[in-house]
N, CA, C and O atoms as a GROMACS GRO file, in nm:
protein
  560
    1UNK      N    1   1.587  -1.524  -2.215
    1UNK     CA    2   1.610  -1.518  -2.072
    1UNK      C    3   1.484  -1.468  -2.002
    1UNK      O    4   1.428  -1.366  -2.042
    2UNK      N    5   1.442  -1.531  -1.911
    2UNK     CA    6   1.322  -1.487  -1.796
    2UNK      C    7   1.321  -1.414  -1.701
    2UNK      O    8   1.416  -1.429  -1.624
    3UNK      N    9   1.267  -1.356  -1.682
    3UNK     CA   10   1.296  -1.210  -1.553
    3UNK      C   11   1.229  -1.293  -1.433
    3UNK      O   12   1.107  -1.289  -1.448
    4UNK      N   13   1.259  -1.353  -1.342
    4UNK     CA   14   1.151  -1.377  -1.253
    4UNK      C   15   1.096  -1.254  -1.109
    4UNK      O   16   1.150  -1.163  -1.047
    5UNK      N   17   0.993  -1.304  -1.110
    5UNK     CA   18   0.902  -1.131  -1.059
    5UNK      C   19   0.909  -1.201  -0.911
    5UNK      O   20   0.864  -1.307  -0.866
    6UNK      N   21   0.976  -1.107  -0.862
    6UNK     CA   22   1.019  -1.135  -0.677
    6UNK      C   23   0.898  -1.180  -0.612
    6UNK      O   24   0.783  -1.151  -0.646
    7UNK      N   25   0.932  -1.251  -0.520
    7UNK     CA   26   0.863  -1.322  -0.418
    7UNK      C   27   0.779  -1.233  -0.310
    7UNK      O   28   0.683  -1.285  -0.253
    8UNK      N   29   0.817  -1.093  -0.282
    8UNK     CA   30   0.791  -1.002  -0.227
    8UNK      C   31   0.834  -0.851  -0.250
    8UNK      O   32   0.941  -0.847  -0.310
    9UNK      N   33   0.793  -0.748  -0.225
    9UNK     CA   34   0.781  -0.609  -0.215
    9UNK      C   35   0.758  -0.549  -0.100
    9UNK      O   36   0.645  -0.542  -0.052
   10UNK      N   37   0.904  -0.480  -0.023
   10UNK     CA   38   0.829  -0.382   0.143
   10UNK      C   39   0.888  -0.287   0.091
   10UNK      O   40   0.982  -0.269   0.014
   11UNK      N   41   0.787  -0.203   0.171
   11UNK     CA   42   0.814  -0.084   0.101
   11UNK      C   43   0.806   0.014   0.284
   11UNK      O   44   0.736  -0.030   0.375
   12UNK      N   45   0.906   0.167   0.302
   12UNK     CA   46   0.786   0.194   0.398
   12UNK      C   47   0.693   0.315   0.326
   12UNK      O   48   0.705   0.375   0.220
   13UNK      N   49   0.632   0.320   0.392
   13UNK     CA   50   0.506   0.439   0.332
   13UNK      C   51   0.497   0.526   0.415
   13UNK      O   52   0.470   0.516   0.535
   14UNK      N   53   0.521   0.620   0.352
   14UNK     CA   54   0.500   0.783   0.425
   14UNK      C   55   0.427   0.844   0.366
   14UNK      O   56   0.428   0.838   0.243
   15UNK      N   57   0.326   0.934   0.443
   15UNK     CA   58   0.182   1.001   0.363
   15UNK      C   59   0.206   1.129   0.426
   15UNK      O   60   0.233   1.135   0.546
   16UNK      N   61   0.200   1.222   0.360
   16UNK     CA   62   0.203   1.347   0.446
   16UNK      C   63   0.094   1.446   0.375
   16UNK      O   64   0.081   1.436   0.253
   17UNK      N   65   0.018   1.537   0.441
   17UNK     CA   66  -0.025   1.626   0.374
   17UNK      C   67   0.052   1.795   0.336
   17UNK      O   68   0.129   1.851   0.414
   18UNK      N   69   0.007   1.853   0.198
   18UNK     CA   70   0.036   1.980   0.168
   18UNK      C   71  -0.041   2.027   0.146
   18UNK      O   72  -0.143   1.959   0.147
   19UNK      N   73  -0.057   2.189   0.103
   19UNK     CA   74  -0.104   2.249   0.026
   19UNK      C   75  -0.081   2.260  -0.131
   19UNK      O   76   0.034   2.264  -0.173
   20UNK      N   77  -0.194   2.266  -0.224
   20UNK     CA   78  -0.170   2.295  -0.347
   20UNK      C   79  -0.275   2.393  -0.403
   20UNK      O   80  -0.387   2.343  -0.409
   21UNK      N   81  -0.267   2.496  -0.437
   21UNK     CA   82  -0.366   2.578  -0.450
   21UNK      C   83  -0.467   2.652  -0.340
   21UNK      O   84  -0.576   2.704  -0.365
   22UNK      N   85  -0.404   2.644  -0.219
   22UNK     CA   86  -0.474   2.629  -0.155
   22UNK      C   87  -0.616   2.519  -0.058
   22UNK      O   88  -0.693   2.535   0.037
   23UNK      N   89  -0.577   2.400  -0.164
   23UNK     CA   90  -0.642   2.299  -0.088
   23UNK      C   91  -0.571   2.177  -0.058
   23UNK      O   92  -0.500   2.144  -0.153
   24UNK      N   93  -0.566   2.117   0.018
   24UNK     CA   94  -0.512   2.006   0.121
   24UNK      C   95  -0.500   1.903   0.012
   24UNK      O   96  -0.601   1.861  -0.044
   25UNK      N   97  -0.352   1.852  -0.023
   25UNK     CA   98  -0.325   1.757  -0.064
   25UNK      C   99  -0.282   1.646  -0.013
   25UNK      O  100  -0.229   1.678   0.093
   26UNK      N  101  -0.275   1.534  -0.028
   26UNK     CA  102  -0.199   1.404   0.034
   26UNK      C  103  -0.071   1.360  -0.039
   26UNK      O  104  -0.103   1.299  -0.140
   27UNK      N  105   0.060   1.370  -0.024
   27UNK     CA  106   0.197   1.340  -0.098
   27UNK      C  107   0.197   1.167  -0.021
   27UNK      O  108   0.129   1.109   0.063
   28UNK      N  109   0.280   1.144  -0.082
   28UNK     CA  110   0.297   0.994  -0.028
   28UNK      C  111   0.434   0.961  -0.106
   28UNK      O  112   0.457   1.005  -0.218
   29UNK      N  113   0.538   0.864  -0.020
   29UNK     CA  114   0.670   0.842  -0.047
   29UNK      C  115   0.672   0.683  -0.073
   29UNK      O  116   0.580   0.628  -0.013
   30UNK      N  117   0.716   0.635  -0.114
   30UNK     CA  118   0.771   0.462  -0.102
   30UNK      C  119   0.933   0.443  -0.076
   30UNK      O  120   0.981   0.521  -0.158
   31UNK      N  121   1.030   0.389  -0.013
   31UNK     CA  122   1.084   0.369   0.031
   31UNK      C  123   1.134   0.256   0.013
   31UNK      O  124   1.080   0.188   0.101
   32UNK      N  125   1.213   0.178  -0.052
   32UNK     CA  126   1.256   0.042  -0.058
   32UNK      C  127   1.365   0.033   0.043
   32UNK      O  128   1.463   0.107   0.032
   33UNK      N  129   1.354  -0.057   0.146
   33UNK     CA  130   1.482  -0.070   0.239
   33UNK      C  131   1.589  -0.185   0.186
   33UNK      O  132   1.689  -0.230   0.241
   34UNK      N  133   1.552  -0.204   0.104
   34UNK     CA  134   1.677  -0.309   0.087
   34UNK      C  135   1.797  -0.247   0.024
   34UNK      O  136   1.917  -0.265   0.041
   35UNK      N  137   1.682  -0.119  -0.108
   35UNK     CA  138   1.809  -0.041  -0.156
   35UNK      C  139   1.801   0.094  -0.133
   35UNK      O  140   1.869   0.167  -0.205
   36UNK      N  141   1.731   0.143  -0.046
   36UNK     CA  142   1.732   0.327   0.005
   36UNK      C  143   1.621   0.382  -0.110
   36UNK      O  144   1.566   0.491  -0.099
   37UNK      N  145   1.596   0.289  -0.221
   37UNK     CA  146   1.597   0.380  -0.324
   37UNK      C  147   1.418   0.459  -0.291
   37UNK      O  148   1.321   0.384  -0.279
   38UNK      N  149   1.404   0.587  -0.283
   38UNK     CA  150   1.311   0.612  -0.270
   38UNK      C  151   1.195   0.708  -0.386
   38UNK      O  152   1.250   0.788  -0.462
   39UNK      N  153   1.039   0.696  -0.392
   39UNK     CA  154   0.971   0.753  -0.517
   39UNK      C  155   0.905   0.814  -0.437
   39UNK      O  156   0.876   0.755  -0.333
   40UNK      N  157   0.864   0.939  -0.453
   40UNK     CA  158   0.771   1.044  -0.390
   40UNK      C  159   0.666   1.088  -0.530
   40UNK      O  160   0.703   1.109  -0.646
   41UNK      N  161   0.523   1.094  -0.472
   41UNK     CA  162   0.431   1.081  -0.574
   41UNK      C  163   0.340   1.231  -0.503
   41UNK      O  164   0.348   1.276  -0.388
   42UNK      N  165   0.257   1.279  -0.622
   42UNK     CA  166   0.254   1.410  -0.577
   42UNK      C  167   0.074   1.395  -0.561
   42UNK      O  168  -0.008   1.486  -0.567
   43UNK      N  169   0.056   1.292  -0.547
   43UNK     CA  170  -0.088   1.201  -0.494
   43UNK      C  171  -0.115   1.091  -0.491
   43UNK      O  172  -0.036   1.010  -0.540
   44UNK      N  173  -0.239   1.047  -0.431
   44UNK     CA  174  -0.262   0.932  -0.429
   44UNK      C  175  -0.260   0.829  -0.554
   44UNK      O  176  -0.208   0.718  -0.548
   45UNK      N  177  -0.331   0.888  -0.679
   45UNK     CA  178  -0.362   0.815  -0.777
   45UNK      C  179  -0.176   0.783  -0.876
   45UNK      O  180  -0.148   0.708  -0.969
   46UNK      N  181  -0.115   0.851  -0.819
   46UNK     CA  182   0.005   0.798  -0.868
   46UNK      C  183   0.108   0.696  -0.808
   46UNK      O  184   0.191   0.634  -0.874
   47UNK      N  185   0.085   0.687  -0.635
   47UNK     CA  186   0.083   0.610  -0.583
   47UNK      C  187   0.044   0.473  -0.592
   47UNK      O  188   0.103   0.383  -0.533
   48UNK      N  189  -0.056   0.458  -0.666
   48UNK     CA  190  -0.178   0.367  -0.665
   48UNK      C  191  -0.118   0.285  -0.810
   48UNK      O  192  -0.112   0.164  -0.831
   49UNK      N  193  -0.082   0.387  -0.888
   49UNK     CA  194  -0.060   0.346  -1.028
   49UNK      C  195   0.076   0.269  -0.990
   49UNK      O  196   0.076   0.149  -1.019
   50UNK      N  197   0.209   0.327  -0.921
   50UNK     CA  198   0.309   0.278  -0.913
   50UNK      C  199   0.323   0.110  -0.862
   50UNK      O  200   0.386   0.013  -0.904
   51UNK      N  201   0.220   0.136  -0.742
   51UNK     CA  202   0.166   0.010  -0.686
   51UNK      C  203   0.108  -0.101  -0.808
   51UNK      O  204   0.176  -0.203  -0.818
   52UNK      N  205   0.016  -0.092  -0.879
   52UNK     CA  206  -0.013  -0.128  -0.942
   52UNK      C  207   0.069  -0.212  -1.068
   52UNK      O  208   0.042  -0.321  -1.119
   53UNK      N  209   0.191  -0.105  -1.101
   53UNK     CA  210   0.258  -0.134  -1.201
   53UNK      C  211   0.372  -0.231  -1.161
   53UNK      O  212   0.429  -0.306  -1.241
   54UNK      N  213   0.400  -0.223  -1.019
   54UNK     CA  214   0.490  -0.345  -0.945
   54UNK      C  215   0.415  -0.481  -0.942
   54UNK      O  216   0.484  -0.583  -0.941
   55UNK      N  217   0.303  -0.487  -0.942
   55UNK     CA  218   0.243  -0.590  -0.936
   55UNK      C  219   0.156  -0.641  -1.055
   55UNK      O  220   0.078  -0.732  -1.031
   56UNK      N  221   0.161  -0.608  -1.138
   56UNK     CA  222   0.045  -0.638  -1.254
   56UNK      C  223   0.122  -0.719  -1.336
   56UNK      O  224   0.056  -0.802  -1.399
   57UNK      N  225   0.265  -0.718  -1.356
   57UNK     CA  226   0.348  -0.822  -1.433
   57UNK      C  227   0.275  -0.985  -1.388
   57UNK      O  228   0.209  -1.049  -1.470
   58UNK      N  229   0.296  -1.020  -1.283
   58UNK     CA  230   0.252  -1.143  -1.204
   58UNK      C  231   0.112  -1.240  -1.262
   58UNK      O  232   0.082  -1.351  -1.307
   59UNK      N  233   0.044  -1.082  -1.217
   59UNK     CA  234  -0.106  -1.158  -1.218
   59UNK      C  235  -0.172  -1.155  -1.352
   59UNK      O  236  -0.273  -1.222  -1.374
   60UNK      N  237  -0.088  -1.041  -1.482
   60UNK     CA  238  -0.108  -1.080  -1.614
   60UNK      C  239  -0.066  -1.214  -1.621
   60UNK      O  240  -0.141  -1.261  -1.706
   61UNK      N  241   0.010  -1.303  -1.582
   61UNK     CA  242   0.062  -1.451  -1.665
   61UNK      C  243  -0.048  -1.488  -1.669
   61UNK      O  244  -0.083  -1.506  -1.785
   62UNK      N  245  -0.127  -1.510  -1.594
   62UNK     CA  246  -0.295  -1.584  -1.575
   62UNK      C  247  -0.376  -1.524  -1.627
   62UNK      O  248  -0.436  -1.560  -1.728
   63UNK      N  249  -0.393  -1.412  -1.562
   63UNK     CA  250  -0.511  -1.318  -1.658
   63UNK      C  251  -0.616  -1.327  -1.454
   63UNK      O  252  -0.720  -1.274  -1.417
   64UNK      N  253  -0.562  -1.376  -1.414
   64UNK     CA  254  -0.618  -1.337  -1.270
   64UNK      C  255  -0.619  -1.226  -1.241
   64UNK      O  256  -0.531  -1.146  -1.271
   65UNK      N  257  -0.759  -1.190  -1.152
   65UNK     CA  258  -0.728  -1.023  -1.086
   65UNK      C  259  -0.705  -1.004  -0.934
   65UNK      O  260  -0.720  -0.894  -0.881
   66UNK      N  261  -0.674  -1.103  -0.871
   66UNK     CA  262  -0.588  -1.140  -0.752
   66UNK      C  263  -0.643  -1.185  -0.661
   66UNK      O  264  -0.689  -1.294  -0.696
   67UNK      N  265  -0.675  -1.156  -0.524
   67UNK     CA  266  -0.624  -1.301  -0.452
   67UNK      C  267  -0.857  -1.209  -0.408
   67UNK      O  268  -0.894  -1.092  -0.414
   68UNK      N  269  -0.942  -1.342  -0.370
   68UNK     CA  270  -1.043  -1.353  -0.296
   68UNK      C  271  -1.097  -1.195  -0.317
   68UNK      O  272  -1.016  -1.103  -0.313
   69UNK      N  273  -1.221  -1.174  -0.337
   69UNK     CA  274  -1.257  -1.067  -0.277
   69UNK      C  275  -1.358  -1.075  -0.150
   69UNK      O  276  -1.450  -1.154  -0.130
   70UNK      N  277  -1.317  -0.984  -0.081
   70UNK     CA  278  -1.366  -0.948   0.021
   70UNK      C  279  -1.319  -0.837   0.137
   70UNK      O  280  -1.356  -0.823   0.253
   71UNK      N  281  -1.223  -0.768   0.059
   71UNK     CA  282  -1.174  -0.672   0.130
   71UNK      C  283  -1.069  -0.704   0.239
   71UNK      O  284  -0.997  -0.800   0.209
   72UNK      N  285  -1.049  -0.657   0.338
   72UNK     CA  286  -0.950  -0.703   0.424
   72UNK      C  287  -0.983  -0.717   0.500
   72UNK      O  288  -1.091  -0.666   0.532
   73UNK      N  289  -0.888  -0.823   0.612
   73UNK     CA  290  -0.923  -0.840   0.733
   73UNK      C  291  -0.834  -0.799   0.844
   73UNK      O  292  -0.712  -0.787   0.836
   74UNK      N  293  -0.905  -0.779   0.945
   74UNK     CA  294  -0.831  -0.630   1.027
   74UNK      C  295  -0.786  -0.706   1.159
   74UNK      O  296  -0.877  -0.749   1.230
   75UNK      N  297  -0.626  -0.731   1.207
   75UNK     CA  298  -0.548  -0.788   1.292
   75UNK      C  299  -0.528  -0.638   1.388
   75UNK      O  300  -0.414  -0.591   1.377
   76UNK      N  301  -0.594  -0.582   1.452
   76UNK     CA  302  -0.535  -0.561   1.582
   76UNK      C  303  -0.531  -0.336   1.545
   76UNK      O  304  -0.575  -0.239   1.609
   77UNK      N  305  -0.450  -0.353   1.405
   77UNK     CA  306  -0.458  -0.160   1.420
   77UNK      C  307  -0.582  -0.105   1.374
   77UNK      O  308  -0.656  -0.141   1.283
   78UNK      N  309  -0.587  -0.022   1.446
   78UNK     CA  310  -0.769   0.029   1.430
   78UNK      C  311  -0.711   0.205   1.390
   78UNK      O  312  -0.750   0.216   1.274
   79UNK      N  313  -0.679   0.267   1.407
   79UNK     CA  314  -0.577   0.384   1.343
   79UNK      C  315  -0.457   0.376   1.313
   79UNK      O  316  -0.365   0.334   1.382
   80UNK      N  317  -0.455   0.416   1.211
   80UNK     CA  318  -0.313   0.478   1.168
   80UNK      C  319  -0.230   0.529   1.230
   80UNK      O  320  -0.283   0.577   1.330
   81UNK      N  321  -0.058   0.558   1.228
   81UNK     CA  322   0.005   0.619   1.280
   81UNK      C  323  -0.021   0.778   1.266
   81UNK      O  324   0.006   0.793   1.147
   82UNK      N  325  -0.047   0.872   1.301
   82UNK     CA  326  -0.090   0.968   1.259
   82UNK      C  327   0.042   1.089   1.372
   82UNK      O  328   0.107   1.036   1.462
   83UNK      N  329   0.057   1.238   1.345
   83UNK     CA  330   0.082   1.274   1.395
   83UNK      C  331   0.007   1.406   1.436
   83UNK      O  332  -0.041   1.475   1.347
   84UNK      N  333  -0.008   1.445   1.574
   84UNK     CA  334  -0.145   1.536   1.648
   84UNK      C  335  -0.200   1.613   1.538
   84UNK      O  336  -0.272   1.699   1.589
   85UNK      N  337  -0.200   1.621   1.433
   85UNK     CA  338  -0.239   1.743   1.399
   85UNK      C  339  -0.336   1.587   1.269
   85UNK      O  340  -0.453   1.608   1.237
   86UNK      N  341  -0.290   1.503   1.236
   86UNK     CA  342  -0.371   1.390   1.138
   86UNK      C  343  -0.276   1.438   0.997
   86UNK      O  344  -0.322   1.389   0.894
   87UNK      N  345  -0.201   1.490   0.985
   87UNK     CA  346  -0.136   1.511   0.853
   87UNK      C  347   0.012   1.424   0.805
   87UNK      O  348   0.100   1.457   0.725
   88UNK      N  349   0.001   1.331   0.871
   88UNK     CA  350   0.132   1.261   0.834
   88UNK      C  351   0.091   1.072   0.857
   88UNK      O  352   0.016   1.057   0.954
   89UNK      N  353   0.101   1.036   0.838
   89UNK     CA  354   0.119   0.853   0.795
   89UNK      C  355   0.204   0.791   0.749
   89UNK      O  356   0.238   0.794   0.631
   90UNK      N  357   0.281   0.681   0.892
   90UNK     CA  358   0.366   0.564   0.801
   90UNK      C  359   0.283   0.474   0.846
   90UNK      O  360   0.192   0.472   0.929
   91UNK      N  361   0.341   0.388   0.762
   91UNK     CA  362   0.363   0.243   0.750
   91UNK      C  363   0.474   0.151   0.725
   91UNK      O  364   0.580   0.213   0.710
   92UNK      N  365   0.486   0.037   0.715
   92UNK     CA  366   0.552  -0.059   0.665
   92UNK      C  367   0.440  -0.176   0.589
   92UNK      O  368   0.371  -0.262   0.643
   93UNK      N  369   0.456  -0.140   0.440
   93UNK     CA  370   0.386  -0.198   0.339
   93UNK      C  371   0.399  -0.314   0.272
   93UNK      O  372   0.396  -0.301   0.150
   94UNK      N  373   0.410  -0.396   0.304
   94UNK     CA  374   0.438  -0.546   0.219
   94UNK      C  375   0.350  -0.591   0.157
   94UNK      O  376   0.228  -0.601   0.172
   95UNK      N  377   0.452  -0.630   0.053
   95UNK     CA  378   0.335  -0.746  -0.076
   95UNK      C  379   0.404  -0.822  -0.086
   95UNK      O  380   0.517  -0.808  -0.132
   96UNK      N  381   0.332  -0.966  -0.027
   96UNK     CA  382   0.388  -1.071  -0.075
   96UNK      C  383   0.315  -1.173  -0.174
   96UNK      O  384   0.197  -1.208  -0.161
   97UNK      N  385   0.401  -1.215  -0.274
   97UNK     CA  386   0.374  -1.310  -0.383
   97UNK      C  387   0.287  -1.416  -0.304
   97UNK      O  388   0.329  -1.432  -0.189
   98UNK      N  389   0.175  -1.493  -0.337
   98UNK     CA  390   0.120  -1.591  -0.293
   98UNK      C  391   0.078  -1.700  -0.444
   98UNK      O  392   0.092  -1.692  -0.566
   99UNK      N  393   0.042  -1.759  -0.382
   99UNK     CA  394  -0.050  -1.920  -0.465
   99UNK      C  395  -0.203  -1.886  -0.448
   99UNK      O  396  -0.228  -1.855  -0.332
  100UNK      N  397  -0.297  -1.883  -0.522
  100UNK     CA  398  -0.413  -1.890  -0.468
  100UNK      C  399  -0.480  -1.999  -0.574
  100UNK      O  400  -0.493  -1.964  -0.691
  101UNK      N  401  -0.516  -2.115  -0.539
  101UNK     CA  402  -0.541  -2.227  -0.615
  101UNK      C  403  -0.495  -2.271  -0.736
  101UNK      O  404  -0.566  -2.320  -0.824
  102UNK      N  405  -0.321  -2.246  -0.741
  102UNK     CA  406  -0.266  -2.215  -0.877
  102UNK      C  407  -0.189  -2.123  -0.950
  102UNK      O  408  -0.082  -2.123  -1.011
  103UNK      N  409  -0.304  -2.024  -0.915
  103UNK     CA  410  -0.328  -1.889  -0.982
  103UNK      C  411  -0.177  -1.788  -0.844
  103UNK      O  412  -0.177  -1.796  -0.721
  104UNK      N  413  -0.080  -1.710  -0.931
  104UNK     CA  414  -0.015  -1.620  -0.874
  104UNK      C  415  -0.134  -1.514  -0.803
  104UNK      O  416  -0.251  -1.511  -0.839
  105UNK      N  417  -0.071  -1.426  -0.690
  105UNK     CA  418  -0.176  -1.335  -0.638
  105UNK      C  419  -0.051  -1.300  -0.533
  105UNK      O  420   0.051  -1.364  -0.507
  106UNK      N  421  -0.114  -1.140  -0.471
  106UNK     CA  422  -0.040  -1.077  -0.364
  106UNK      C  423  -0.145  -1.060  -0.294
  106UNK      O  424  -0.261  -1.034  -0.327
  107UNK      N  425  -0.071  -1.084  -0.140
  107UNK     CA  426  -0.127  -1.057  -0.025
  107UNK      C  427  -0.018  -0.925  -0.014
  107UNK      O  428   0.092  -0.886  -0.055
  108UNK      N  429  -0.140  -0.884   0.076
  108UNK     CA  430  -0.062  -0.689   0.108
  108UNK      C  431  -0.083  -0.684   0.270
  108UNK      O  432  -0.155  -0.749   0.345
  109UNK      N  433   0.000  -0.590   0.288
  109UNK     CA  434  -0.015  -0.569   0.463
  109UNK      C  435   0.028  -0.439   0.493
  109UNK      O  436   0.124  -0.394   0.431
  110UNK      N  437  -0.038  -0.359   0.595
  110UNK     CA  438   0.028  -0.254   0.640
  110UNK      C  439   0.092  -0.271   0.744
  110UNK      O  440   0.099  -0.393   0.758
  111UNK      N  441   0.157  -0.208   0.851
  111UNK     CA  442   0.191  -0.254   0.962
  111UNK      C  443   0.249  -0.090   1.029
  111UNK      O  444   0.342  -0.036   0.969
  112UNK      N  445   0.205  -0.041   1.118
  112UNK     CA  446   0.264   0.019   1.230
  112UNK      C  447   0.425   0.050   1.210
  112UNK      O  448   0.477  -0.060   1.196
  113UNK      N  449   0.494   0.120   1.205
  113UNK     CA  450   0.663   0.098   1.244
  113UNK      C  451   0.701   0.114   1.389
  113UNK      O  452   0.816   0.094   1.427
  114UNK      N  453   0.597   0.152   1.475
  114UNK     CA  454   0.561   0.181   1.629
  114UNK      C  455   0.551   0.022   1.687
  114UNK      O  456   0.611  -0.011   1.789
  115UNK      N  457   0.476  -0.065   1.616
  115UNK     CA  458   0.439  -0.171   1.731
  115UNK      C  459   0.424  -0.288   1.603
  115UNK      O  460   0.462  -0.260   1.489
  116UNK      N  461   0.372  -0.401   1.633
  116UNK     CA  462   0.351  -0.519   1.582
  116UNK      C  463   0.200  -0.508   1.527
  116UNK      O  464   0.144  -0.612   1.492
  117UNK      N  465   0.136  -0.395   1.519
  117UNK     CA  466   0.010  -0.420   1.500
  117UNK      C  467  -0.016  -0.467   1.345
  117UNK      O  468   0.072  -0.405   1.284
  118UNK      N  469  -0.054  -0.506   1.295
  118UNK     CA  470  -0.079  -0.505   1.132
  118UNK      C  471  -0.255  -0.517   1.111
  118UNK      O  472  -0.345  -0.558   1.185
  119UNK      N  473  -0.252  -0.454   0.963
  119UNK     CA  474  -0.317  -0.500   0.843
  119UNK      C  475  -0.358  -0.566   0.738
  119UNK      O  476  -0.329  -0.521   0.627
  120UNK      N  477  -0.421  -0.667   0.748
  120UNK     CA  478  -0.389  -0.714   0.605
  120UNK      C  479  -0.483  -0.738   0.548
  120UNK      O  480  -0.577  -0.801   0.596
  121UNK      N  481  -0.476  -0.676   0.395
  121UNK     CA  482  -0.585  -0.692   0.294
  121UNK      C  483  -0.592  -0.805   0.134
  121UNK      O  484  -0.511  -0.854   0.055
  122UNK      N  485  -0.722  -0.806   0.149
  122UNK     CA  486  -0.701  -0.906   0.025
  122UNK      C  487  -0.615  -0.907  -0.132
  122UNK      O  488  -0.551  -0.981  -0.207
  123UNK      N  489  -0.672  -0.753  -0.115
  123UNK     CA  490  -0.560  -0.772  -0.280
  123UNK      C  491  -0.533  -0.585  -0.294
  123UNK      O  492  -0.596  -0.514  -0.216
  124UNK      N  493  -0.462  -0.536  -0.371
  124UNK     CA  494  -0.448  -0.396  -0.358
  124UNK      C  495  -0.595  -0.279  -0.374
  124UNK      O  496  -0.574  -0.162  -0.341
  125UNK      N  497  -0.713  -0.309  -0.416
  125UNK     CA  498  -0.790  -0.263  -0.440
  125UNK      C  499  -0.856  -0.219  -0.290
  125UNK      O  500  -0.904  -0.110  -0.260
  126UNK      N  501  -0.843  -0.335  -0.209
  126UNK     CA  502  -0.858  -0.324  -0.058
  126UNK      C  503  -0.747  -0.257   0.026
  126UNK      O  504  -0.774  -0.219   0.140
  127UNK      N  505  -0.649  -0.244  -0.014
  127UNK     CA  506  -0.568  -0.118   0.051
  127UNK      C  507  -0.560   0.026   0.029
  127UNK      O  508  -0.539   0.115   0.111
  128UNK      N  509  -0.588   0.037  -0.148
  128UNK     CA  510  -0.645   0.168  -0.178
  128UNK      C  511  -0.777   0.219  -0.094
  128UNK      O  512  -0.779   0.327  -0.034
  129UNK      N  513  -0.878   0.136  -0.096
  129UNK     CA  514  -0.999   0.203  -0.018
  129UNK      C  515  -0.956   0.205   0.098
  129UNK      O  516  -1.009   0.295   0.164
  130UNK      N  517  -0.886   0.149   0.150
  130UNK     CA  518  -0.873   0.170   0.319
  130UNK      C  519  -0.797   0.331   0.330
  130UNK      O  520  -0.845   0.424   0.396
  131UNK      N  521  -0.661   0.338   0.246
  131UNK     CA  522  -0.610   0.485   0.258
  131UNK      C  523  -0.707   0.564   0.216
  131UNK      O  524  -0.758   0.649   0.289
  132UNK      N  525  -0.736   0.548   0.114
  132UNK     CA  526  -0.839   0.671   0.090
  132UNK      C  527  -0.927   0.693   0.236
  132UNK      O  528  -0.934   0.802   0.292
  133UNK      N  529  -0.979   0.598   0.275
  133UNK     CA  530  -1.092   0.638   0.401
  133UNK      C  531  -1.007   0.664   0.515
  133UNK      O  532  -1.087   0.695   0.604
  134UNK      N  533  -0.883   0.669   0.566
  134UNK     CA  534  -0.782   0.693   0.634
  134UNK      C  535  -0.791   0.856   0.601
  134UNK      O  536  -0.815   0.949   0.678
  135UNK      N  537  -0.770   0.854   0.489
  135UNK     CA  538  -0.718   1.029   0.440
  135UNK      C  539  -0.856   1.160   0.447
  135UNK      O  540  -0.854   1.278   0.482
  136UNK      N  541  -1.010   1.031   0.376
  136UNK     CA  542  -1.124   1.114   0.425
  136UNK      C  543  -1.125   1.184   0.603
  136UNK      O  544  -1.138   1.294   0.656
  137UNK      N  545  -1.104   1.059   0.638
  137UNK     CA  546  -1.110   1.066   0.805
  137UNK      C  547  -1.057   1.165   0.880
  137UNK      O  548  -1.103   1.217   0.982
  138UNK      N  549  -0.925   1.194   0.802
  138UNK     CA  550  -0.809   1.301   0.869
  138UNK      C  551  -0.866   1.461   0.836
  138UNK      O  552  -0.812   1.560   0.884
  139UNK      N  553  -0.948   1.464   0.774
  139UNK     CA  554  -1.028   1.584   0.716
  139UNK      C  555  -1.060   1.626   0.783
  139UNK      O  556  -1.029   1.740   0.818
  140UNK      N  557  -1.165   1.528   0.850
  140UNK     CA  558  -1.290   1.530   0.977
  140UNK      C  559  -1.271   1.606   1.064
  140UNK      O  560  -1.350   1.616   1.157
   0.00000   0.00000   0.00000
């Protein structure tokens, strides 16, 4: 029997900062709305991994490492949702399954839960660097 690997993934994304030791951490939540079911990660790099591990079934059948590089291209949000103080971030995160000459691949998107603005990047490697420089930024 064949498992077939969904057509898409939304997720919403919540980023919040804590303390741990005294220095400023970033927590981050995922959220599946279809079934409530939610994963809270106690950083980024586990975040990243979870992400990763939803999507790597796919693009192993090929041995592809996903869709174009070139990072992402930027529709309209120029900041993040942030709240006054820069310690909190949603989103609404989608990955959707694509074709890219054949070859399986995900397109990813962030999006605002405030407005229609979106994100969208080429493949997950381009959404990791964007949060990360989101999270440098909030430092500032």
């Amino acid at each position: 029997m064949t498992i077939e690997q969904p057509k898409n993934l939304s997720y919403l994304l919540h980023m919040w900062q804590v303390e741990r030791n005294g220095e400023p951490v970033w927590w981050a939540s995922l959220e599946n709305p279809r079934t409530g079911e939610r994963q809270v990660f106690a950083d980024l790099a586990e975040l990243f991994a979870f992400l990763d591990e939803k999507t790597i079934d796919l693009l192993q059948l090929t041995g592809e490492n996903d869709l174009d590089p070139g990072g992402e291209a930027k529709i309209g949000l120029t900041k993040p949702m942030r709240n006054a103080r820069g310690r909190y971030m949603s989103y609404l995160l989608r990955l959707l399954s694509a074709d890219r000459d054949g070859n399986p691949a995900w397109r990813v998107s962030l999006q605002s839960p405030h407005s229609e603005q979106r994100l969208n990047f080429a493949d997950l490697a381009a959404l990791m660097s964007y949060l990360e420089e989101q999270l440098r930024q909030s430092k500032e």
